[in-house]
C-alpha positions, 0 to 999 in steps of 0.5 A, spaced: 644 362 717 648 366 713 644 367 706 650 365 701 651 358 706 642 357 704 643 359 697 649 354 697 645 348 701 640 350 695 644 348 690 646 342 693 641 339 695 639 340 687 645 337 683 643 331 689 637 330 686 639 330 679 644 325 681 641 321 684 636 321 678 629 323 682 629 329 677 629 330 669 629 336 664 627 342 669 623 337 675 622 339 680 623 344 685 626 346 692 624 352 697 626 355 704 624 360 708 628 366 710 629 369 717 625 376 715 619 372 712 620 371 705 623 365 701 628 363 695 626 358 691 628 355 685 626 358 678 623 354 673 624 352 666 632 350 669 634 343 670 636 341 677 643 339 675 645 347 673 641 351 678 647 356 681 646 361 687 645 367 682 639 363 679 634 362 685 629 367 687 626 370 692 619 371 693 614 372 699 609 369 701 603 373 695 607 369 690 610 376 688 618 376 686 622 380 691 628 378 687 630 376 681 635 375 675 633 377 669 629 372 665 628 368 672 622 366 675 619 361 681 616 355 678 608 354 679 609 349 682 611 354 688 604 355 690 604 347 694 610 350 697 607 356 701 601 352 703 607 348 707 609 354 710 602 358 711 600 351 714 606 349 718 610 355 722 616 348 724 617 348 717 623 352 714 625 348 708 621 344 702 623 338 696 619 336 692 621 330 687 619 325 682 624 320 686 622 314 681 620 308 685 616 312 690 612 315 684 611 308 682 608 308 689 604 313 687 602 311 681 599 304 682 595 308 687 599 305 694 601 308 700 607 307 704 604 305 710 606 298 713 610 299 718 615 294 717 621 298 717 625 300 724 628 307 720 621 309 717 617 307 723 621 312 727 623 318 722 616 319 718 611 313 718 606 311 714 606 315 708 599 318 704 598 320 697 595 326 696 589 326 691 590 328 684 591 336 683 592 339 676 600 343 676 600 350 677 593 350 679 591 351 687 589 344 686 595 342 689 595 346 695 589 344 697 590 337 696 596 336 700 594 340 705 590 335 710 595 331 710 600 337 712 598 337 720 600 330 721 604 329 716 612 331 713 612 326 707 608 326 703 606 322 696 603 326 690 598 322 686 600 320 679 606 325 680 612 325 685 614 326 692 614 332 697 617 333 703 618 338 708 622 339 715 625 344 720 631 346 715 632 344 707 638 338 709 632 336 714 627 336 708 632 333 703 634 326 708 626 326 709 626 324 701 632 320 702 629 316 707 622 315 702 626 313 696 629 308 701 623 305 703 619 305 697 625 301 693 626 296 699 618 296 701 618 294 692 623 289 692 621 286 698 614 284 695 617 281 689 620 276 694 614 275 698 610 274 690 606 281 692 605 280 698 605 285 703 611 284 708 610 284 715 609 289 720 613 290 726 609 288 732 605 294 735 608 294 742 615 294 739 612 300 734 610 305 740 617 304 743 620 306 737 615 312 736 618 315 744 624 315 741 623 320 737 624 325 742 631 321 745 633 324 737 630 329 737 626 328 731 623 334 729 617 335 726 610 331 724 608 324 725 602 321 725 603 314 729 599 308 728 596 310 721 594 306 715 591 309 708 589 303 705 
């Protein structure tokens, strides 16, 4: 894909963000992989809402700018983002979030893993949350990275979302559909007076997991998992 189209795509999917309200000041962060290797990301210290093309950075994959304008660095938090490309050659394109409802998931320390929802058991099923990592340390990476081999969305404990996919608009509707979910799965819960939704039965589940290849969904999935 032509690179002024990526940049563009970049700066898309975060004026989306800002919009839709999943990010505030400067959260958050937005990363792809480049066809020679290297990757543009998102600079730090800049709110979503006001990130152009001339503002994204490019750096490989030691953390090291390649390119830059002046005063433009990557965020820390872009480390997370190489442990995703290191671990998962499919992945080309990384969000991560603080979507408000999702993070509330994460917060009260619940997973996303009833299988209640048609679209969620198809695109990603259950979703984890990964163990508290301190921003900007490698304590990030390492804790998302067990997840990774199953797993294309994920929550971050006591801080936001991330999601990852073959290409940034695969990654950016995969935070779409976690927000969803969590806001649906939340007030169906109120309704049931707290209590857990039922699940769609599992003969019905495994059918909806083939048919995963028939939309040639790409990416991770970990079937039939729960978390808690």
């Amino acid at each position: 894909m032509d690179l002024e189209i990526i940049k563009d795509q970049i700066c898309d999917v975060c004026n989306k963000m800002w919009q839709k309200g999943w990010v505030a000041a400067n959260d958050g962060n937005v990363s792809v992989r480049l066809e020679d290797g290297t990757f543009l990301c998102t600079p730090t210290g800049i709110s979503k809402s006001f990130i152009t093309p001339d503002k994204l950075v490019r750096i490989n994959s030691d953390y090291e700018i390649l390119e830059a304008g002046e005063g433009y660095r990557p965020s820390s938090e872009v480390k997370m983002h190489l442990r995703v490309y290191q671990d998962r050659k499919d992945v080309n394109g990384v969000v991560h979030a603080h979507p408000p409802v999702a993070t509330a998931f994460a917060l009260a320390k619940i997973p996303l893993d009833s299988y209640s929802l048609i679209e969620n058991a198809i695109a990603v099923g259950s979703i984890p949350i990964a163990p508290f990592g301190i921003p900007s340390t490698e304590e990030v990476p390492e804790s998302i990275a067990p997840f990774l081999p199953e797993h294309d969305v994920l929550l971050l404990e006591n801080h936001g979302a991330l999601s990852v996919g073959s290409d940034l608009i695969t990654a950016y509707y995969r935070m779409e559909t976690l927000e969803l979910v969590a806001n649906t799965v939340f007030h169906a819960r109120m309704l049931l007076g707290g209590k857990e939704e039922e699940e769609i039965d599992r003969d019905t589940l495994d059918k909806l997991f083939a048919m995963r290849e028939n939309y040639k969904v790409t990416g991770k999935h970990p079937g039939y998992k729960k978390y808690h």
